[in-house]
Predicted model as a PDB file, atoms N, CA, C, CB and O in Angstrom, pLDDT in the B-factor column:
MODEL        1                                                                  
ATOM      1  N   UNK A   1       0.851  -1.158   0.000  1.00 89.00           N  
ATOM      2  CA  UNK A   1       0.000   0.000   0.000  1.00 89.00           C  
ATOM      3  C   UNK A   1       0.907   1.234   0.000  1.00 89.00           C  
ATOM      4  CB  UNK A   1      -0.974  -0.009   1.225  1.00 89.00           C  
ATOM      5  O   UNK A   1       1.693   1.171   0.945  1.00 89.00           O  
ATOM      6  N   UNK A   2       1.090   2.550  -0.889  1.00 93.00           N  
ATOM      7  CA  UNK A   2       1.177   3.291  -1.032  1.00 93.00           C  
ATOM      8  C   UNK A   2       0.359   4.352  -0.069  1.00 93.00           C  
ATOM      9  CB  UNK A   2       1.163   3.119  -2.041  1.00 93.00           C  
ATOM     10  O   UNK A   2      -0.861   4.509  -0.125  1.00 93.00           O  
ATOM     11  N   UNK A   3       1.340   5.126   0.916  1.00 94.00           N  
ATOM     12  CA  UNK A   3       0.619   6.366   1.849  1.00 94.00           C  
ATOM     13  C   UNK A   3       1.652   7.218   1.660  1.00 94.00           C  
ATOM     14  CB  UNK A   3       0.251   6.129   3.585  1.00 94.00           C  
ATOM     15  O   UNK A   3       2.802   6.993   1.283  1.00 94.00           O  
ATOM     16  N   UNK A   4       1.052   8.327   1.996  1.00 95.00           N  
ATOM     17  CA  UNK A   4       1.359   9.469   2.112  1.00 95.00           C  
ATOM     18  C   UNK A   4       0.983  10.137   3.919  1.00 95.00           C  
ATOM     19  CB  UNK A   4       0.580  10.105   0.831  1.00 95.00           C  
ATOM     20  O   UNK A   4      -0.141  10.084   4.419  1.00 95.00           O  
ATOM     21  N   UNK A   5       2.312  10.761   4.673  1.00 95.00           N  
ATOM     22  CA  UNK A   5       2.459  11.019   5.378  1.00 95.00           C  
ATOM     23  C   UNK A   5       1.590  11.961   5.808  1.00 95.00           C  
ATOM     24  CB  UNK A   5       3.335  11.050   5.334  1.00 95.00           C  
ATOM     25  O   UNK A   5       1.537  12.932   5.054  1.00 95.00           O  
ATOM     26  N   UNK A   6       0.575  12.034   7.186  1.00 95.00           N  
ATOM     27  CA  UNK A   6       0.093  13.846   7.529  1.00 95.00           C  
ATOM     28  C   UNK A   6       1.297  14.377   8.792  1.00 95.00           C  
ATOM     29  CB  UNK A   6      -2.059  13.992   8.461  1.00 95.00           C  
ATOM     30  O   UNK A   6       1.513  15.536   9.147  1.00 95.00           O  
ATOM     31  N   UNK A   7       1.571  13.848   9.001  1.00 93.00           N  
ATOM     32  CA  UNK A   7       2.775  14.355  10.228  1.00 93.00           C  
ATOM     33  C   UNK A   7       4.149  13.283  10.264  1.00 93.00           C  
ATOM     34  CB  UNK A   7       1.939  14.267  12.063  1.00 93.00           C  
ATOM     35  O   UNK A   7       4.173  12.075  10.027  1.00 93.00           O  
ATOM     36  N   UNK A   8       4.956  13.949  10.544  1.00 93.00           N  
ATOM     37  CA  UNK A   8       6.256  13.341  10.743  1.00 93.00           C  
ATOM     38  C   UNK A   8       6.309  12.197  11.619  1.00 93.00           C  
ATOM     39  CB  UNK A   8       7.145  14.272  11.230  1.00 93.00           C  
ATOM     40  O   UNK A   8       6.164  12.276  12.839  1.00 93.00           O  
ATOM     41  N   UNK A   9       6.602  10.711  10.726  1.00 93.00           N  
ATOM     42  CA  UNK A   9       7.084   9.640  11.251  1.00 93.00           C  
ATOM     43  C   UNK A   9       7.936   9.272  11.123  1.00 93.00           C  
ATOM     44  CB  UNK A   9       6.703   8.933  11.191  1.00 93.00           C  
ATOM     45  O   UNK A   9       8.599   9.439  10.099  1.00 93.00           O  
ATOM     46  N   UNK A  10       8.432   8.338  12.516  1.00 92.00           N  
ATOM     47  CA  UNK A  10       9.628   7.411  12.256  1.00 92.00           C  
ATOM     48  C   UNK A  10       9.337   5.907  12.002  1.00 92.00           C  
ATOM     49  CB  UNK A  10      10.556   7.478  13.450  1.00 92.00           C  
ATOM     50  O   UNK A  10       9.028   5.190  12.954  1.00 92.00           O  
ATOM     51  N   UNK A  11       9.418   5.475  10.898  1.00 90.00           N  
ATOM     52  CA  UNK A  11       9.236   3.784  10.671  1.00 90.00           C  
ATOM     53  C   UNK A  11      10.615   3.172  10.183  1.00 90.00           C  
ATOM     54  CB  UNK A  11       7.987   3.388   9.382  1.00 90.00           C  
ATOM     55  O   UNK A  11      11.246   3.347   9.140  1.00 90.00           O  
ATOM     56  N   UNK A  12      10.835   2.481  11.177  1.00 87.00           N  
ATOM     57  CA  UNK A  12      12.240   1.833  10.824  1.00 87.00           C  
ATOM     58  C   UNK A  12      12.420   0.755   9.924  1.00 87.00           C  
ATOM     59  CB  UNK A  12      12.821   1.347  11.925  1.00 87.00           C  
ATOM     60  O   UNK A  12      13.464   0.462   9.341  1.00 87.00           O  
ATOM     61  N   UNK A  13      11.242   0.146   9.849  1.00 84.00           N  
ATOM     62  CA  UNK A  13      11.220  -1.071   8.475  1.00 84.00           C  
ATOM     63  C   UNK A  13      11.020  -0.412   7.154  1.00 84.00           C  
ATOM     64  CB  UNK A  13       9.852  -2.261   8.559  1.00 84.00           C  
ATOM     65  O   UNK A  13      11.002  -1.025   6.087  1.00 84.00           O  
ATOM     66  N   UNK A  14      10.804   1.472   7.354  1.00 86.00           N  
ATOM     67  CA  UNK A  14      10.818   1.915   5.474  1.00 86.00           C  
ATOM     68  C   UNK A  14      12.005   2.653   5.744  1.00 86.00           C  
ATOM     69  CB  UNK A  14       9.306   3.070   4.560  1.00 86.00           C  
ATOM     70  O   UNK A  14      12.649   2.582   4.698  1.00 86.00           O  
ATOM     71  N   UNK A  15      12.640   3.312   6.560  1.00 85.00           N  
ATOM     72  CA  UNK A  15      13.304   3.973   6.522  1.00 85.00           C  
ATOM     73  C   UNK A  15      14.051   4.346   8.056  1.00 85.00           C  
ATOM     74  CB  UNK A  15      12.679   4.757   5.814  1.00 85.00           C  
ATOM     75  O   UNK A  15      13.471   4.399   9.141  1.00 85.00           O  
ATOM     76  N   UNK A  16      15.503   4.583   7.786  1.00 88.00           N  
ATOM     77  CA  UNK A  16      16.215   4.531   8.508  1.00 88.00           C  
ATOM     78  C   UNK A  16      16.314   6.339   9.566  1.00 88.00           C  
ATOM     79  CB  UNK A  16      17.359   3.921   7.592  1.00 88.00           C  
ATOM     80  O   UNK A  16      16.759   6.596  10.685  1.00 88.00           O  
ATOM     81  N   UNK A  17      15.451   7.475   8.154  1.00 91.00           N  
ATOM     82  CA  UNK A  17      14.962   8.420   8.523  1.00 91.00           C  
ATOM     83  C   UNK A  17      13.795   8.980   8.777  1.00 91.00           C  
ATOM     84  CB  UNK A  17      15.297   8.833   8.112  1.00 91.00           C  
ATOM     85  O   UNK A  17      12.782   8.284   8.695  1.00 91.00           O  
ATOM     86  N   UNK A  18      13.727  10.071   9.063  1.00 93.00           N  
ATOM     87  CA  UNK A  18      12.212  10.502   9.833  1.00 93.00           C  
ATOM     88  C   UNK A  18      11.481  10.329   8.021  1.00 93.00           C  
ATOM     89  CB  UNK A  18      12.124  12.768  10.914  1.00 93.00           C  
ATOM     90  O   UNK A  18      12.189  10.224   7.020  1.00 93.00           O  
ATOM     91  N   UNK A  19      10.223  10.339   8.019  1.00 92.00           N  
ATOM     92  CA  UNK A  19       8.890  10.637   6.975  1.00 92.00           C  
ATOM     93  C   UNK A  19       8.052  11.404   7.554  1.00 92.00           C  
ATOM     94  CB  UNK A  19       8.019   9.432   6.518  1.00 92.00           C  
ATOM     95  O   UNK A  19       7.233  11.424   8.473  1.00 92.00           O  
ATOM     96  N   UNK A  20       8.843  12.514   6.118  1.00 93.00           N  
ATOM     97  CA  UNK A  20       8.350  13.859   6.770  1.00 93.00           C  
ATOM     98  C   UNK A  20       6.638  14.332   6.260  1.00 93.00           C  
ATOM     99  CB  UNK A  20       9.575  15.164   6.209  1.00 93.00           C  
ATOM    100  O   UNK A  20       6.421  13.949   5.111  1.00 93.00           O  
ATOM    101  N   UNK A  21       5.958  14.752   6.625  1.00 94.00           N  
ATOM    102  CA  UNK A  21       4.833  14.818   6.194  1.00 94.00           C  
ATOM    103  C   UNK A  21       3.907  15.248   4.561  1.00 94.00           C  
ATOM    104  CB  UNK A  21       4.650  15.462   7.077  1.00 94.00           C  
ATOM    105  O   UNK A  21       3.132  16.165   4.292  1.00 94.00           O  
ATOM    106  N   UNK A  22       4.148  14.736   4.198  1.00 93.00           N  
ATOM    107  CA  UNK A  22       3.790  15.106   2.730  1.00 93.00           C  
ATOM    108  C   UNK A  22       4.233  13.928   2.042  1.00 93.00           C  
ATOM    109  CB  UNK A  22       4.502  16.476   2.117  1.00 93.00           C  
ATOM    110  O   UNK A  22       3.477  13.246   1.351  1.00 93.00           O  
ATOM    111  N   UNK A  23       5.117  13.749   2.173  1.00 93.00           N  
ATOM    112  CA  UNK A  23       5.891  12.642   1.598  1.00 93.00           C  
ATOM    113  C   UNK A  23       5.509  10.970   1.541  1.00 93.00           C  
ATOM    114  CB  UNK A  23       7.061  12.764   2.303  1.00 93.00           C  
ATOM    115  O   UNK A  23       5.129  10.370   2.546  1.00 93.00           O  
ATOM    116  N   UNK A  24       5.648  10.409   0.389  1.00 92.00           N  
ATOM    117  CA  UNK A  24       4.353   9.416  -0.100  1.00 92.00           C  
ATOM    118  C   UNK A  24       6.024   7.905   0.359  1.00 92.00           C  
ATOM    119  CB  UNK A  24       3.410   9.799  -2.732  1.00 92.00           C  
ATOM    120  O   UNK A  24       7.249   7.943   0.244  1.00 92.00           O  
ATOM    121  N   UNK A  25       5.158   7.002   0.786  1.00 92.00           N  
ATOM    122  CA  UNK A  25       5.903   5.742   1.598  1.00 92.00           C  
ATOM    123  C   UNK A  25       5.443   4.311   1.503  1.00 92.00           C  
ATOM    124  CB  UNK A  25       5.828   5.976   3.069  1.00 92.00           C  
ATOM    125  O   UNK A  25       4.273   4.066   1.795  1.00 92.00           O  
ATOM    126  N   UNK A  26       6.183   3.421   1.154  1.00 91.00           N  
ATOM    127  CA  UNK A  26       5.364   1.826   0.564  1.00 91.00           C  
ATOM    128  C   UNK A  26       5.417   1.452   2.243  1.00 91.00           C  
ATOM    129  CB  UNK A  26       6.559   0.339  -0.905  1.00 91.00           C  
ATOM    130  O   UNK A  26       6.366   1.642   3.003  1.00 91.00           O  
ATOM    131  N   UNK A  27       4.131   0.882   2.547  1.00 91.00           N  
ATOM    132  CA  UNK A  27       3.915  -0.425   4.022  1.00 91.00           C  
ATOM    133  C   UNK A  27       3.086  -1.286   3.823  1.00 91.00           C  
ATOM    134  CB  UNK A  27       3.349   0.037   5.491  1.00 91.00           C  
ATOM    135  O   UNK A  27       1.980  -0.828   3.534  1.00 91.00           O  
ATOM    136  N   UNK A  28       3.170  -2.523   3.864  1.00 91.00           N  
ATOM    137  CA  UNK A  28       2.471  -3.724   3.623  1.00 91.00           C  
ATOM    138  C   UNK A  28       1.055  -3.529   4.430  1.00 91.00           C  
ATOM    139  CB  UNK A  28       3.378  -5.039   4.121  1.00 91.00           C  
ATOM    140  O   UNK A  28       1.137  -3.080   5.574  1.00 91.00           O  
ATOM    141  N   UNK A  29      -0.201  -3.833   3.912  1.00 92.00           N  
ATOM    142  CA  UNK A  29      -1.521  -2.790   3.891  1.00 92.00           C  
ATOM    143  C   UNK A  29      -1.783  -3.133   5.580  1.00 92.00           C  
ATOM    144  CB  UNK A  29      -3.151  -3.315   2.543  1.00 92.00           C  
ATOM    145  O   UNK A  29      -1.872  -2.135   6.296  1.00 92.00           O  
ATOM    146  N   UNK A  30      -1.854  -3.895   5.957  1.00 93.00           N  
ATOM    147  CA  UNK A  30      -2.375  -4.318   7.673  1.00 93.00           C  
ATOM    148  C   UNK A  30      -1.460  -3.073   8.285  1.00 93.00           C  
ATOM    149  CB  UNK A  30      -1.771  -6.332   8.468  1.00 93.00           C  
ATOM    150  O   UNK A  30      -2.238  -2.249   8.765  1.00 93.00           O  
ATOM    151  N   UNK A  31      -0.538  -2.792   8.386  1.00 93.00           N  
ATOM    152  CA  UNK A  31      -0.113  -1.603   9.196  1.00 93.00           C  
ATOM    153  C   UNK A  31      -0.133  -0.015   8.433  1.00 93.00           C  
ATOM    154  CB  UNK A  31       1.417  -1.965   9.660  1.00 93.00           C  
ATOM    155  O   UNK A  31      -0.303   1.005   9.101  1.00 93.00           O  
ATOM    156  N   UNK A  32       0.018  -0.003   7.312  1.00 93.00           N  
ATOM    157  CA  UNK A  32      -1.078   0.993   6.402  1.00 93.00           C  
ATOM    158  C   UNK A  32      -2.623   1.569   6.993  1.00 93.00           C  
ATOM    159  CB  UNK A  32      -1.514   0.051   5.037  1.00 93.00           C  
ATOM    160  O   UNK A  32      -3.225   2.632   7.143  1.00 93.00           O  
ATOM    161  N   UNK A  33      -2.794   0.187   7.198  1.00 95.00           N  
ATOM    162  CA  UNK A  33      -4.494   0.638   7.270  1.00 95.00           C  
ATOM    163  C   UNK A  33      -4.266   1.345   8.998  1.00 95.00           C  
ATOM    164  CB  UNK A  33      -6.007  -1.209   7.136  1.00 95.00           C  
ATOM    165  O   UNK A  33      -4.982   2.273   9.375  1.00 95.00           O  
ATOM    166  N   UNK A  34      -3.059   0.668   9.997  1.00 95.00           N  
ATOM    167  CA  UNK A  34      -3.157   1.264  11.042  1.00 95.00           C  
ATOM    168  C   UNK A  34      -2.442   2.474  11.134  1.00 95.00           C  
ATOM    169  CB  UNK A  34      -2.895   0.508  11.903  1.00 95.00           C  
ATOM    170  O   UNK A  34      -2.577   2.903  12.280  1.00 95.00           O  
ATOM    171  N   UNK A  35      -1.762   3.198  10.467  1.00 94.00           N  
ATOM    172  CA  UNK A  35      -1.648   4.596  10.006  1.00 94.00           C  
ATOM    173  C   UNK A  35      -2.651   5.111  10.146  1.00 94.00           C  
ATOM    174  CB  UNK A  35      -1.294   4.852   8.818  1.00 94.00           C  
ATOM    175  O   UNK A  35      -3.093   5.746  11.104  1.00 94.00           O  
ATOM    176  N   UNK A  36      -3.294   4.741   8.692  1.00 96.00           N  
ATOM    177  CA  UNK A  36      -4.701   5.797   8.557  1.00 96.00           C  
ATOM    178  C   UNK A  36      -6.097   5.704   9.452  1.00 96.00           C  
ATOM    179  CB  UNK A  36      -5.290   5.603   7.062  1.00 96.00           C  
ATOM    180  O   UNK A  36      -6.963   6.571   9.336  1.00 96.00           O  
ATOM    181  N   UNK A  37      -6.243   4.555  10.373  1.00 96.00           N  
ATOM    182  CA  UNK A  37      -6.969   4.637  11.402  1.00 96.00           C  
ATOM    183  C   UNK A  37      -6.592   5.949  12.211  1.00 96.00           C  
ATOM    184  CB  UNK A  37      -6.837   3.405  12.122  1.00 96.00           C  
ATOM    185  O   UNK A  37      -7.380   6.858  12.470  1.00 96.00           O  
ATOM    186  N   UNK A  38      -5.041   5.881  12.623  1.00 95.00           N  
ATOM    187  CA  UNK A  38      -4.605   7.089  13.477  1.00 95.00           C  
ATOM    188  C   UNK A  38      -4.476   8.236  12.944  1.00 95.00           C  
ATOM    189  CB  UNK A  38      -3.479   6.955  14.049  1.00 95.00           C  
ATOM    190  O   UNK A  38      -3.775   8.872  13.731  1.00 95.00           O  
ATOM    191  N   UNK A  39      -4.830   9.112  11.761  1.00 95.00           N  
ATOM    192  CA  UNK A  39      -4.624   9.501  11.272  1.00 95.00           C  
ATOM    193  C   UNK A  39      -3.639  10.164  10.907  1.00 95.00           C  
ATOM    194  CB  UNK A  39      -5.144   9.601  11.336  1.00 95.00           C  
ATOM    195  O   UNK A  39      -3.701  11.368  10.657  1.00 95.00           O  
ATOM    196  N   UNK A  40      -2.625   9.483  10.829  1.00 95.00           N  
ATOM    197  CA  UNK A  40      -0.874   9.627  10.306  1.00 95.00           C  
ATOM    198  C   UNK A  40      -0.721   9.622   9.102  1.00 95.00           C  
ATOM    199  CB  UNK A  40       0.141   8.528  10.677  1.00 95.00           C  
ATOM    200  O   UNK A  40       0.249  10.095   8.511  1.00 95.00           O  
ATOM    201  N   UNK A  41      -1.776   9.023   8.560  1.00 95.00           N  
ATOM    202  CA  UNK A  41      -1.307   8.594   6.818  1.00 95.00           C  
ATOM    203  C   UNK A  41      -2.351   8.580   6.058  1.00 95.00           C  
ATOM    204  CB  UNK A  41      -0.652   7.090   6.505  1.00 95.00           C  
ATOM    205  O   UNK A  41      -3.395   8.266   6.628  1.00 95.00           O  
ATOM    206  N   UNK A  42      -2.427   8.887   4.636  1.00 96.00           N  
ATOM    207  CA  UNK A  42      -3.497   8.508   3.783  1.00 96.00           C  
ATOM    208  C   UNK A  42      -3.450   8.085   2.954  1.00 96.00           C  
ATOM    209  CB  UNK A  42      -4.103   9.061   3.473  1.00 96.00           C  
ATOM    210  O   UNK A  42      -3.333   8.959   2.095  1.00 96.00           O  
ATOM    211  N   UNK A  43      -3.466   7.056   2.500  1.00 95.00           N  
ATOM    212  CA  UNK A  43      -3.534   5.887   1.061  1.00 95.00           C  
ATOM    213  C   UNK A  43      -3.398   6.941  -0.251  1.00 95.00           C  
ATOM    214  CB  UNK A  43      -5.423   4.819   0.901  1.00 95.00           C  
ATOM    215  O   UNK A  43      -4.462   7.461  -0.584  1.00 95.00           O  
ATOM    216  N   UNK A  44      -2.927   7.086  -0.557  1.00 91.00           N  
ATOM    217  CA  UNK A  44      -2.597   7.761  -2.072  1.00 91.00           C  
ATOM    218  C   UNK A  44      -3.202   6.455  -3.282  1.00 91.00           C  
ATOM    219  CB  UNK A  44      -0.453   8.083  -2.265  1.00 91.00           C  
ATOM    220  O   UNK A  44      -3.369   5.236  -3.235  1.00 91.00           O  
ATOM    221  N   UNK A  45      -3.411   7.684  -4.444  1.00 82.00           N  
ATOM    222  CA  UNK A  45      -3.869   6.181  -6.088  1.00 82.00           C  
ATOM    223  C   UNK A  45      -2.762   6.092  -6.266  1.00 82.00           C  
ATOM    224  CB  UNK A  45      -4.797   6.485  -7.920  1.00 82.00           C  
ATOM    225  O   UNK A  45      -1.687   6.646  -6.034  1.00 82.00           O  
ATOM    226  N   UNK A  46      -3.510   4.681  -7.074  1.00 72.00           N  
ATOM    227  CA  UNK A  46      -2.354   3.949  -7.277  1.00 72.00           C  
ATOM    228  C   UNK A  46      -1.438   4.446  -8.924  1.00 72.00           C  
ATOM    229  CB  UNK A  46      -2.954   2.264  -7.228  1.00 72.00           C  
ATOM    230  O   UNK A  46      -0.504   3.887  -9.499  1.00 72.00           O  
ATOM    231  N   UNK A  47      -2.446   6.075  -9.371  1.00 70.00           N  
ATOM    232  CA  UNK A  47      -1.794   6.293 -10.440  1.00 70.00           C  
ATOM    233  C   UNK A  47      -0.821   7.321 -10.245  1.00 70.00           C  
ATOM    234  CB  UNK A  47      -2.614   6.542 -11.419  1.00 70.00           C  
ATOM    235  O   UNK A  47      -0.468   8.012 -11.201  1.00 70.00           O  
ATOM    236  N   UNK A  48      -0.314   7.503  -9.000  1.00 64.00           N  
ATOM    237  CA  UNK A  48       0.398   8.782  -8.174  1.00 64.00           C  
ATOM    238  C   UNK A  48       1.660   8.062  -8.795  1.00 64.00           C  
ATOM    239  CB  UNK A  48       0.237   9.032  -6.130  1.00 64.00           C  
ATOM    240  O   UNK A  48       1.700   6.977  -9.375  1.00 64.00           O  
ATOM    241  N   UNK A  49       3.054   9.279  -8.420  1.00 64.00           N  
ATOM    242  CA  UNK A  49       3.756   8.774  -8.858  1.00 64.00           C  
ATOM    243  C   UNK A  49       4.617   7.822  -7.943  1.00 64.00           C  
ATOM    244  CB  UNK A  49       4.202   9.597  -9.466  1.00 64.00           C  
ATOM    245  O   UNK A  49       3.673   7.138  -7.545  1.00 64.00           O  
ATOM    246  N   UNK A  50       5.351   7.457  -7.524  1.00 60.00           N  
ATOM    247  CA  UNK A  50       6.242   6.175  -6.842  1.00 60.00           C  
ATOM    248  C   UNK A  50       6.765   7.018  -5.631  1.00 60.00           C  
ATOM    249  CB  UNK A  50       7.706   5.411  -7.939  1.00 60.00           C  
ATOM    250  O   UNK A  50       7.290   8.128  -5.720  1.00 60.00           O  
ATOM    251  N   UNK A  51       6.534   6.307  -4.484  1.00 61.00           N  
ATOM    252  CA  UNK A  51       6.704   6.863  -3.349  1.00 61.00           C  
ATOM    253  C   UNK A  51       8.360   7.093  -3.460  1.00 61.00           C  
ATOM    254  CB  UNK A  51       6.094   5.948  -2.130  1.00 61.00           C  
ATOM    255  O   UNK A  51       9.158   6.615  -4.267  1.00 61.00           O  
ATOM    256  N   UNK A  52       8.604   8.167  -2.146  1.00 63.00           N  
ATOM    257  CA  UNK A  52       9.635   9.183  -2.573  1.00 63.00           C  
ATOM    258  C   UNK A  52      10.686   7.778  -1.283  1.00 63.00           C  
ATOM    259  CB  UNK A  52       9.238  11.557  -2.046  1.00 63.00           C  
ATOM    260  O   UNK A  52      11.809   7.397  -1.614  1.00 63.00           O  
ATOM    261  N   UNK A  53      10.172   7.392  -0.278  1.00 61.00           N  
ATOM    262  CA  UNK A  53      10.990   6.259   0.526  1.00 61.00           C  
ATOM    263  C   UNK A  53      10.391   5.231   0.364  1.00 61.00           C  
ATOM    264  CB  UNK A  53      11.189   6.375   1.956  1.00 61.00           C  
ATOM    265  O   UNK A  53       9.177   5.333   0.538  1.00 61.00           O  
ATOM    266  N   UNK A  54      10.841   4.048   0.036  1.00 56.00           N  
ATOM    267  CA  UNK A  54      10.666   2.787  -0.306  1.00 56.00           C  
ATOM    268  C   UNK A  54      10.902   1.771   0.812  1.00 56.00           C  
ATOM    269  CB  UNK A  54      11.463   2.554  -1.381  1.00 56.00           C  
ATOM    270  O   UNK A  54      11.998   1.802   1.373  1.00 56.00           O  
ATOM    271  N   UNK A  55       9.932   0.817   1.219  1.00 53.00           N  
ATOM    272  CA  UNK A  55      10.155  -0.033   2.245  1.00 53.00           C  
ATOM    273  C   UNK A  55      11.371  -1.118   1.978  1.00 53.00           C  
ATOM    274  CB  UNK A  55       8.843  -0.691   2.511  1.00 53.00           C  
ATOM    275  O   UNK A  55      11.703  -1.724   0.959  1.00 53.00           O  
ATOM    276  N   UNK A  56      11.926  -1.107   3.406  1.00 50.00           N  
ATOM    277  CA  UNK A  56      13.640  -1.918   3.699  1.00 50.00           C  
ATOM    278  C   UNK A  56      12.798  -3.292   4.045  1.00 50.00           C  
ATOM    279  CB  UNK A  56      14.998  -1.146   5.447  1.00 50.00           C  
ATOM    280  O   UNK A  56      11.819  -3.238   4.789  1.00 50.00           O  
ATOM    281  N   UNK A  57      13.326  -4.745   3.350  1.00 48.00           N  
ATOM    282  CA  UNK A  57      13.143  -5.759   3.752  1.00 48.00           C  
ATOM    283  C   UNK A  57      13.783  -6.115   4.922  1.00 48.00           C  
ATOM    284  CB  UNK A  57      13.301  -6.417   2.933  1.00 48.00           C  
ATOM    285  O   UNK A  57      14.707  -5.372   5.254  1.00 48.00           O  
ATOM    286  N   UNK A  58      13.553  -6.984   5.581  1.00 47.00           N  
ATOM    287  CA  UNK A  58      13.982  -7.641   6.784  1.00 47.00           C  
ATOM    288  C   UNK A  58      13.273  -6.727   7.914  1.00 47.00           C  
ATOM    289  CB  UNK A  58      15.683  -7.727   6.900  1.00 47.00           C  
ATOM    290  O   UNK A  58      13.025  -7.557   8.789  1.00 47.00           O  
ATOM    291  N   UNK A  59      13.052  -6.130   8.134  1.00 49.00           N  
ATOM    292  CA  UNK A  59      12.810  -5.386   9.297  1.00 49.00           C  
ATOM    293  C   UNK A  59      11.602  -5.541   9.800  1.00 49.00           C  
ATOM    294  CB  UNK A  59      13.004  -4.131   9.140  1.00 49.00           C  
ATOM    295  O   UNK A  59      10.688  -5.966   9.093  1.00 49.00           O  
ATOM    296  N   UNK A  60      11.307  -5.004  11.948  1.00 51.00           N  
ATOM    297  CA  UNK A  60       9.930  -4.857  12.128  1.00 51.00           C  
ATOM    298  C   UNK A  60       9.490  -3.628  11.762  1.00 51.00           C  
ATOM    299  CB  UNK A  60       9.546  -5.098  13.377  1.00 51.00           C  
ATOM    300  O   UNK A  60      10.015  -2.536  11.549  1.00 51.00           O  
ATOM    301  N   UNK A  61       8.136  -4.184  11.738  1.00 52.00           N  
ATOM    302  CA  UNK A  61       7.407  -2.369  11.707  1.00 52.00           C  
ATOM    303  C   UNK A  61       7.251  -2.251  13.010  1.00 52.00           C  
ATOM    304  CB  UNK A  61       5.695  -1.958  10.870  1.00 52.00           C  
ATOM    305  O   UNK A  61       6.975  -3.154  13.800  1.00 52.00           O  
ATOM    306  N   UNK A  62       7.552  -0.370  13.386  1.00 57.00           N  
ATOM    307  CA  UNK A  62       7.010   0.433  14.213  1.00 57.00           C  
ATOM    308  C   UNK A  62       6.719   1.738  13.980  1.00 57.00           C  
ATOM    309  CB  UNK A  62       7.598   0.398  15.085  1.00 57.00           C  
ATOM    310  O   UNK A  62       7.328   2.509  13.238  1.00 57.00           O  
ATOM    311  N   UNK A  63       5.593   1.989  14.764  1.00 55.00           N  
ATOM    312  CA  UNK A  63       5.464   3.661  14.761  1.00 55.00           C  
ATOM    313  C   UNK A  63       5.372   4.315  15.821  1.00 55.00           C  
ATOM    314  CB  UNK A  63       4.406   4.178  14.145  1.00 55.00           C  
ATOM    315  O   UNK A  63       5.204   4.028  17.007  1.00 55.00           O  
ATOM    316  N   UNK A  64       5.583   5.790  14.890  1.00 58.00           N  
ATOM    317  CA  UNK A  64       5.707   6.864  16.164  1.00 58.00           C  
ATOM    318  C   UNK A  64       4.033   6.431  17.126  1.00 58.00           C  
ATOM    319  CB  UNK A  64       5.759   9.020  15.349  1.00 58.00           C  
ATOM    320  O   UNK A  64       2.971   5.900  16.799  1.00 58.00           O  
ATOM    321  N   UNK A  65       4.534   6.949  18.261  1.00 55.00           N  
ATOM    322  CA  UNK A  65       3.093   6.301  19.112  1.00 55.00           C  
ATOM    323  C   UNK A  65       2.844   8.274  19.558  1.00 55.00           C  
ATOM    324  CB  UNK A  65       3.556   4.614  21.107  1.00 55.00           C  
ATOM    325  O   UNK A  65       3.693   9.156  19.691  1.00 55.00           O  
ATOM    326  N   UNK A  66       1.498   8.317  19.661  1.00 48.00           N  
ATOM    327  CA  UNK A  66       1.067   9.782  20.487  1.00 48.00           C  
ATOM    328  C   UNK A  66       0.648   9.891  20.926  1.00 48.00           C  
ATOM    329  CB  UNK A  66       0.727  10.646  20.389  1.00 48.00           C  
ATOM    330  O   UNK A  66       0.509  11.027  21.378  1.00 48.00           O  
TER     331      UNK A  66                                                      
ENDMDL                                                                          
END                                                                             
């Protein structure tokens, strides 16, 4: 799933740096969808162009908590 950031996160399984808000980010959809429950993130189309940080294999997911 393709999102796009509303506030600055840290996810260490896409990126080793902050995702800064605006900025569009690949996460496998079950923790996607828990982004945009919290409203951290919003699913972008899928005719947008290619997210600007790309998800790192091997890693867990976490997020910023508030």
């Amino acid at each position: 799933m393709i999102l796009k950031a509303l506030d600055t996160l840290h996810i260490s399984s896409v990126s080793s740096n902050n995702i800064l808000a605006g900025q569009s980010f690949e996460l496998d959809d079950h923790f996607g969808r828990q982004l945009i429950e919290r409203g951290l993130a919003v699913e972008v189309a899928s005719d947008e162009p290619a997210p600007a940080v790309t998800r790192k294999s091997g890693s867990t997911h976490r997020t910023k908590a508030e």
